[in-house]
C-alpha positions as CSV (number, residue, x, y, z in Angstrom):
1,X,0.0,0.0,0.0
2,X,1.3,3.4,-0.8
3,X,0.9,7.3,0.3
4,X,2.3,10.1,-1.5
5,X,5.3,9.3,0.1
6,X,5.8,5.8,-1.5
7,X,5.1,4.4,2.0
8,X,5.5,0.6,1.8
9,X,3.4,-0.7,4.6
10,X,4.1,-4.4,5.5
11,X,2.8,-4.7,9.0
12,X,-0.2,-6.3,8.4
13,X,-0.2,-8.5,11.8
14,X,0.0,-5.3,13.7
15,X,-2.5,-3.8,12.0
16,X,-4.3,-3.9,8.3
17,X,-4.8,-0.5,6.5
18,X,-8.9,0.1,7.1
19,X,-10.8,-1.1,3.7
20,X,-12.8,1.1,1.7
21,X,-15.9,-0.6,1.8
22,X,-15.0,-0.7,6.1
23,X,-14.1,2.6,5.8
24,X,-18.0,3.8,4.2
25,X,-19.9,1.7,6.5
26,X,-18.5,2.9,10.2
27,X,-19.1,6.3,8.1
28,X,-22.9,5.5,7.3
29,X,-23.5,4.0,11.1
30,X,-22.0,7.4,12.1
31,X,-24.0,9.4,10.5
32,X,-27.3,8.0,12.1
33,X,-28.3,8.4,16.1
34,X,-29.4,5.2,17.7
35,X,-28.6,3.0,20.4
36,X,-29.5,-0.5,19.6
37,X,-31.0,-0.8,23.1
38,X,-33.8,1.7,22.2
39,X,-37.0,0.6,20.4
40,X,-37.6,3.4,18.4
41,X,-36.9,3.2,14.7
42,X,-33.1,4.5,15.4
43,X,-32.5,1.9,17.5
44,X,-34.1,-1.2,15.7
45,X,-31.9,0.5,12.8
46,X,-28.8,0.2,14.8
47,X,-29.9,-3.3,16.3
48,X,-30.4,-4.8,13.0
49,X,-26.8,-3.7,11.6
50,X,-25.4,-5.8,15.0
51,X,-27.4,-8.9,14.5
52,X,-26.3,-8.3,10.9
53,X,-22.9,-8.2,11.5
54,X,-22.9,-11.0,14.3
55,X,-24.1,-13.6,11.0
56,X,-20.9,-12.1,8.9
57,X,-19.0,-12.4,12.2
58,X,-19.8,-16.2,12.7
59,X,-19.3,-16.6,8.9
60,X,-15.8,-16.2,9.2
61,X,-15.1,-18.5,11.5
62,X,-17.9,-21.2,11.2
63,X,-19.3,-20.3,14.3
64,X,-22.7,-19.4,15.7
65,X,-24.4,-16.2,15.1
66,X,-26.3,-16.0,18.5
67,X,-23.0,-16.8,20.0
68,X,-20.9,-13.8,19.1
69,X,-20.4,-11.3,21.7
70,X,-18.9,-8.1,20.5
71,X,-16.2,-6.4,22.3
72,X,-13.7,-3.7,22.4
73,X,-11.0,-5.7,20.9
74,X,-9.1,-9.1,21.1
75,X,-7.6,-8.5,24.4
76,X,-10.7,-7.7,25.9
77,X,-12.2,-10.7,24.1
78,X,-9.1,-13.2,25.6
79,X,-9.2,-11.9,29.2
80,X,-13.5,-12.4,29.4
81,X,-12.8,-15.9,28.0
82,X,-9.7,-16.7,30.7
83,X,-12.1,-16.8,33.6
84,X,-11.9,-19.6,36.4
85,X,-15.4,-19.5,36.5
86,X,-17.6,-20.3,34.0
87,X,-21.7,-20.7,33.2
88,X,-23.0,-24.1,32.7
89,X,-26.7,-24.0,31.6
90,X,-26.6,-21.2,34.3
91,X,-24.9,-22.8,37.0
92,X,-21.2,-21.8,38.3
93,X,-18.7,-24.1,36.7
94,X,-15.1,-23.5,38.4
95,X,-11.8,-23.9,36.6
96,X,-8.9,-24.6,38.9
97,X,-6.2,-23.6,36.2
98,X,-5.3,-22.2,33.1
99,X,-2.4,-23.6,30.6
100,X,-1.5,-21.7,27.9
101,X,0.8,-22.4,25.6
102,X,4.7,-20.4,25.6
103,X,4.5,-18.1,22.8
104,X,0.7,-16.7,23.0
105,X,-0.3,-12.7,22.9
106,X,0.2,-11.1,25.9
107,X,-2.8,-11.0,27.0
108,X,-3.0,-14.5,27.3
109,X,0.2,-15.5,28.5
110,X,-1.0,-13.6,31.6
111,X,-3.2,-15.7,32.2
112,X,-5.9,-13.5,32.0
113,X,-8.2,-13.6,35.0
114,X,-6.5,-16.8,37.0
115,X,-4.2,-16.4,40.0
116,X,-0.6,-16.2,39.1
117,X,0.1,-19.6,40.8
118,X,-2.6,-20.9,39.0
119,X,-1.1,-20.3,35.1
120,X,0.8,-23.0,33.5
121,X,3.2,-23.0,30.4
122,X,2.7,-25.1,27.4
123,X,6.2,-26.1,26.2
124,X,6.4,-26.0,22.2
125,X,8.7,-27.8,19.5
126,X,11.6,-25.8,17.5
127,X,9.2,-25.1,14.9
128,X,7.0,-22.8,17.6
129,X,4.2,-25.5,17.7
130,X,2.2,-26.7,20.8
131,X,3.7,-30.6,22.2
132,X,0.4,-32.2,21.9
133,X,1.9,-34.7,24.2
134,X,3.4,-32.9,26.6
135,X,-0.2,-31.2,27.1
136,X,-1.9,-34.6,27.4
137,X,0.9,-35.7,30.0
138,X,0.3,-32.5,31.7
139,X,-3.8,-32.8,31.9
140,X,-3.5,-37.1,32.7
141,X,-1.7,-35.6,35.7
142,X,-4.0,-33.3,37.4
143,X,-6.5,-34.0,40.2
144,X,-9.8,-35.8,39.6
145,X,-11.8,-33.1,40.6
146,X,-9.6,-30.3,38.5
147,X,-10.6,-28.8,35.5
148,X,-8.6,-26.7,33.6
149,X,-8.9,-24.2,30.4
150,X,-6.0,-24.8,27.5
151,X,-5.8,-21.8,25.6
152,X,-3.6,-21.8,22.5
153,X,-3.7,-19.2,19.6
154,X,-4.2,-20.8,16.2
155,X,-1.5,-18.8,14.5
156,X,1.5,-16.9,15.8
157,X,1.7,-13.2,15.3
158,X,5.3,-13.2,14.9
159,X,6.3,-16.0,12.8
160,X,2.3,-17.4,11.1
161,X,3.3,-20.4,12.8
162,X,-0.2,-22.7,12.9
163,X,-0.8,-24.8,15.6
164,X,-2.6,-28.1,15.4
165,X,-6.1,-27.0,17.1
166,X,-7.9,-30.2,15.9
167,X,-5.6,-32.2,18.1
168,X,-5.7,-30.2,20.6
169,X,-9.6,-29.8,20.2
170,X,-9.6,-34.0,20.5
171,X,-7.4,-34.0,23.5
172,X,-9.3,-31.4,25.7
173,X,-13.0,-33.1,25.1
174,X,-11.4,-36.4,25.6
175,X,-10.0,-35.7,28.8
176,X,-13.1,-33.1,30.2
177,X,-11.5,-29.5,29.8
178,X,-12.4,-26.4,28.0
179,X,-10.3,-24.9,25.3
180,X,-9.9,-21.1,24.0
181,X,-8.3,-20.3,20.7
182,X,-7.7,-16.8,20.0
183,X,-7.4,-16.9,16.0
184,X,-7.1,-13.0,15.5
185,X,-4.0,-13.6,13.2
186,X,-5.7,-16.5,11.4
187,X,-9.1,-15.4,11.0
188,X,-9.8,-13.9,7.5
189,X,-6.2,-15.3,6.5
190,X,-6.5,-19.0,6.2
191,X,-10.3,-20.9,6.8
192,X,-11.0,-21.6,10.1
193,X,-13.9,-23.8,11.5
194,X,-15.1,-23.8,15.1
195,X,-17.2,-26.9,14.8
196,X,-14.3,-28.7,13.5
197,X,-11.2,-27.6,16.0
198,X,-14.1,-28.4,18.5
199,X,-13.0,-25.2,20.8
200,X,-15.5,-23.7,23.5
201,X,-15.0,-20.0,22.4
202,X,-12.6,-18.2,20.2
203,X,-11.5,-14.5,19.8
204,X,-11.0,-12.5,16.8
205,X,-10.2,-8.6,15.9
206,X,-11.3,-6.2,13.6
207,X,-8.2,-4.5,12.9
208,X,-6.5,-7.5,11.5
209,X,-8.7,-7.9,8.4
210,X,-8.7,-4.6,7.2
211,X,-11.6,-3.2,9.8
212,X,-11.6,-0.2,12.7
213,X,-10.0,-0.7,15.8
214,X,-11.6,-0.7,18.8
215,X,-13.8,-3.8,18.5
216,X,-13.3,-7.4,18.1
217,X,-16.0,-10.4,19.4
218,X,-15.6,-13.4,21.6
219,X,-17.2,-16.3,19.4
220,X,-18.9,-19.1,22.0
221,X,-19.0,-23.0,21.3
222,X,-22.6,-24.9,21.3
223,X,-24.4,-25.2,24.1
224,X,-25.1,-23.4,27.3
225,X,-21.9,-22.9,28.5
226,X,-20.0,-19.6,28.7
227,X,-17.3,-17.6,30.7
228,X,-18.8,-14.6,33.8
229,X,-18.7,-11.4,32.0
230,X,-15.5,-9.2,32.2
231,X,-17.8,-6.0,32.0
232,X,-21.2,-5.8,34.1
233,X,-24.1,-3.7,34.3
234,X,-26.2,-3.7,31.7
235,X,-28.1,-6.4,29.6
236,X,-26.3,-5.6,26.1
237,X,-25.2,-8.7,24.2
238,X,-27.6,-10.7,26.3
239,X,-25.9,-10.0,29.5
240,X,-22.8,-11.2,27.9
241,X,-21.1,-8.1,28.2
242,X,-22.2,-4.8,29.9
243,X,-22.2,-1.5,27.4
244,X,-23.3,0.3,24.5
245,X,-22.4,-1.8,21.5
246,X,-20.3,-0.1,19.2
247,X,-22.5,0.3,16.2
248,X,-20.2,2.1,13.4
249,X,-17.5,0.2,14.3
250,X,-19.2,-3.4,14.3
251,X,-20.6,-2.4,11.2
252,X,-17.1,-1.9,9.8
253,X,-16.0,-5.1,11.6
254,X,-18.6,-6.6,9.8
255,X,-18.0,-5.9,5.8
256,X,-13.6,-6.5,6.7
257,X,-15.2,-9.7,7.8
258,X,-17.0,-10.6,4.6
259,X,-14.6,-9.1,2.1
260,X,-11.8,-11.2,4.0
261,X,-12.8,-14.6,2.7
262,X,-11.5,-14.8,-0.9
263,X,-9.4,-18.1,-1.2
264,X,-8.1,-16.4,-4.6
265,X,-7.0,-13.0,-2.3
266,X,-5.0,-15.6,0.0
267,X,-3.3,-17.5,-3.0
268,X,-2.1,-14.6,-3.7
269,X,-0.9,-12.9,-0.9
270,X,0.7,-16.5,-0.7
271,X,2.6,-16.1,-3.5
272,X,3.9,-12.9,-2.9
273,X,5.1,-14.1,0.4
274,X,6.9,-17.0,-1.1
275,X,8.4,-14.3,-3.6
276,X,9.7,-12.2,-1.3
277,X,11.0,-15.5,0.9
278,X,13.1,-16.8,-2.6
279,X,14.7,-13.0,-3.5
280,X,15.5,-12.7,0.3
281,X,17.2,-15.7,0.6
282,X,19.2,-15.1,-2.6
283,X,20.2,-11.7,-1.2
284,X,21.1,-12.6,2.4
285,X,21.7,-16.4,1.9
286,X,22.4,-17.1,5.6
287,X,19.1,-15.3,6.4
288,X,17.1,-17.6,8.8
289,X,13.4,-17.7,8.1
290,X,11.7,-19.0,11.5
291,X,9.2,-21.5,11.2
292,X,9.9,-22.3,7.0
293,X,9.4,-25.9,7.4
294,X,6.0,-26.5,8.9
295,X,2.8,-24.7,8.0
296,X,2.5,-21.1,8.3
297,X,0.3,-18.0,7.5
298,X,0.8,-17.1,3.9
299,X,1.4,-14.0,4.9
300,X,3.7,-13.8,7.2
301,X,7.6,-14.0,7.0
302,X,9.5,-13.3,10.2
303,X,13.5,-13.6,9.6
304,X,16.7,-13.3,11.4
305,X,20.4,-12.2,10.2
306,X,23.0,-13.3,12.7
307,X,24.8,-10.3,13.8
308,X,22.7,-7.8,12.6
309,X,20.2,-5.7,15.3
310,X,16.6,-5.7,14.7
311,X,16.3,-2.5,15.8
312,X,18.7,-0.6,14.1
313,X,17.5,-2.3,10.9
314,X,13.8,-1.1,11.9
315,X,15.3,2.2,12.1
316,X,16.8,2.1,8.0
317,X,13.4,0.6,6.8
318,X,11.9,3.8,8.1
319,X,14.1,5.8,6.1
320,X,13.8,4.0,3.4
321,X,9.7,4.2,4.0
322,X,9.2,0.8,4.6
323,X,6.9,-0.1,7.7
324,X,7.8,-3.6,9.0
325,X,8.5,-4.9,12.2
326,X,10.5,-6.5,14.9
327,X,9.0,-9.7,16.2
328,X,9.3,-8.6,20.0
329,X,8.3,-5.0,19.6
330,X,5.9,-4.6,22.3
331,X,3.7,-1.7,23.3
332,X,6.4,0.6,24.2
333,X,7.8,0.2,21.2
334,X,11.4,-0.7,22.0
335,X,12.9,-4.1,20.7
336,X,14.4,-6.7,22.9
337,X,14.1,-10.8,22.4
338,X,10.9,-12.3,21.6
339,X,9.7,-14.5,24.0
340,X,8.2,-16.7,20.9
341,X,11.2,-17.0,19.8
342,X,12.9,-17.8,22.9
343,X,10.7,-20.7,23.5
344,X,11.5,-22.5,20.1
345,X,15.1,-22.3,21.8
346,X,16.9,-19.8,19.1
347,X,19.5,-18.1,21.0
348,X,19.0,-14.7,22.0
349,X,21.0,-12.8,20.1
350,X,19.9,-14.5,16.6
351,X,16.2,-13.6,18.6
352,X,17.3,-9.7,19.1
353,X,17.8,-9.4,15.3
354,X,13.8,-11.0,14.5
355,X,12.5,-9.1,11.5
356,X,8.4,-9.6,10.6
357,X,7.1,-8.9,7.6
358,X,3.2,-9.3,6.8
359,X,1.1,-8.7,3.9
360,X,-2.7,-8.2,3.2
361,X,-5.1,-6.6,1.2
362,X,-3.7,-3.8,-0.3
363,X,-0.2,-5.5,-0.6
364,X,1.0,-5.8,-4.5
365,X,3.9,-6.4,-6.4
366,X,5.8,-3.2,-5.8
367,X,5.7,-2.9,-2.1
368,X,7.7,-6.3,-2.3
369,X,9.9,-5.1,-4.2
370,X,10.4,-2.1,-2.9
371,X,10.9,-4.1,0.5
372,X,13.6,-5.8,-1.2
373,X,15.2,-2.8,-2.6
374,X,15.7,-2.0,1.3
375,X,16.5,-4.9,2.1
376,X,19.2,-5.4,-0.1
377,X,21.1,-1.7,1.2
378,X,20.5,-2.4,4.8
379,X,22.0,-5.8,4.4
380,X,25.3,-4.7,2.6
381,X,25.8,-1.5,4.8
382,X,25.2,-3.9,8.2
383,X,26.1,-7.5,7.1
384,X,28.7,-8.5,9.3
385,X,32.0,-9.0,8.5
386,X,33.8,-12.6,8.0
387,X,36.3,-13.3,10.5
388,X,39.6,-15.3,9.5
């Protein structure tokens, strides 16, 4: 995508440029009063573009319509689903632990809602993939009375790393637990079925496919069966989460949701990507792309040069008006070792040098290559030199 500037922007996993079509909905919710709560005509108006956009919504993730709860965002989404107490059919249903797996978002790695003491790491292959087995061993050990909730994101910001949610789905209803899977980097990239992974809820974002920020849903499994609400007070979302529902931007949510879908759009991001992987390689041979070998994201490329900072190679994309990332920049926006990375056991300073680039919608042929352009002059101004 470009500005006036030539601004390359390859950050897509942070956040995608806001669609068109996104972009003329939130302004057509804007420009009419209502609160869906009211029964006036302004209100049914604004009601129907919610139950509207909660059928695109569950669309995208072969989910349930009446079970999408809209939220501010993913995070919010993630921390209402990590609750130790749940709603069976009504009744209180306690969870006595939460393991998630060693290289989720943070705010799931925190463990959302549990105790500290109560938070248990999922260890995960070189590859950045879940140990199915070393989850079952960790479940067949716990008490007879303990249920726990395994959260595991279905594909890894940083590297597009996809995890295997069908086992994991199997494993968990097998043994009697309940299992999150926060797919915002997946959703709208790759298909993704709820009734197949057999999860009990899943979160997704807006901003990730091209919609407003600011809103996101938390997508419930069959049945009865649902996690206290974060936010109380009111009856919005069927007392699933106090608040005025955020019309405009569910509306926007709602078209980046449908417009996301295109198998020919991903083939072809795909391609690009594996473009971009074959000139890299070529022009930085010992380059080490994380995660190459097992299924990933077509989108998403996150590399490492050993010897050369992340951060002061962020800082000559920007002036060559490239927007990518470092795979550990957090919200402060410094760079340091990502703990992903960490956890598939690459050392730290090959981790300190972790460069993502992602690509969506808007992404064509010349921001790759103008990417590479960069690439190339960064690479032979910091390439470090050979000793002996």
């Amino acid at each position: 995508m470009t500005t006036n500037r030539e601004l390359t922007y390859l950050d897509y996993n942070a956040s995608a440029p806001l669609r068109e079509e996104s972009l003329l909905a939130l302004q057509e919710a804007y420009k009419a009063a209502g609160n869906a709560s009211s029964i006036h005509a302004s209100g049914r108006r604004a009601r129907s573009i919610i139950e509207d956009a909660r059928h695109k919504i569950a669309e995208l993730v072969d989910g349930i319509p009446a079970n999408v709860i809209f939220t501010s965002g993913a995070s919010e989404a993630n921390v209402t689903a990590l609750s130790p107490t749940w709603l069976k059919n009504g009744e209180p249903y306690i969870l006595t632990q939460v393991f998630v797996s060693a290289i989720e978002h943070p705010s799931v790695i925190g463990g959302g809602r549990f105790a500290p003491q109560n938070v248990q790491s999922i260890p995960v292959d070189e590859a950045g993939r879940v140990m199915v087995d070393e989850l079952r061993v960790m479940l067949e050990q716990l008490g007879k009375d303990e249920t726990v909730l395994v959260s595991v994101m279905a594909a890894n910001s940083e590297t597009g790393v996809l995890q295997p949610l069908r086992e994991i789905g199997v494993l968990t209803e097998e043994l009697g637990h309940i299992f999150h899977v926060d797919a915002v980097q997946m959703a709208g990239k790759e298909p993704i079925s709820m009734a197949m992974i057999g999860c009990n809820s899943m979160s997704i974002s807006s901003h990730k496919i091209g919609g407003p920020q600011g809103v996101g849903a938390l997508i419930l499994g069959k049945g009865d069966f649902r996690p206290i609400p974060l936010l109380t007070g009111g009856g919005q979302e069927s007392w699933r989460r106090a608040g005025t529902e955020n019309t405009a931007g569910i509306a926007g949510f709602a078209v980046a949701a449908a417009q996301s879908t295109d198998p020919a759009e991903h083939a072809r991001i795909s391609r690009l990507r594996d473009h971009m992987e074959e000139r890299l390689k070529q022009i930085s041979p010992e380059a080490i792309i994380f995660g190459e070998d097992v299924p990933r994201l077509g989108n998403t490329t996150c590399f490492a040069v050993e010897g050369i900072s992340a951060e002061t190679a962020l800082i000559n994309f920007d002036l060559f008006d490239v927007a990518v990332s470092s795979g550990s920049a957090c919200s402060s926006g410094k760079v340091g070792a990502s703990h992903v990375l960490l956890a598939m056991g690459v050392p730290e300073s090959l981790a300190r040098g972790a460069i993502r680039i992602s690509l969506g919608w808007a992404t064509n042929n010349d921001d790759v290559e103008r990417f590479l352009s960069a690439w190339t002059k960064i690479y032979k101004r910091m390439k470090p030199t050979q000793k002996g």
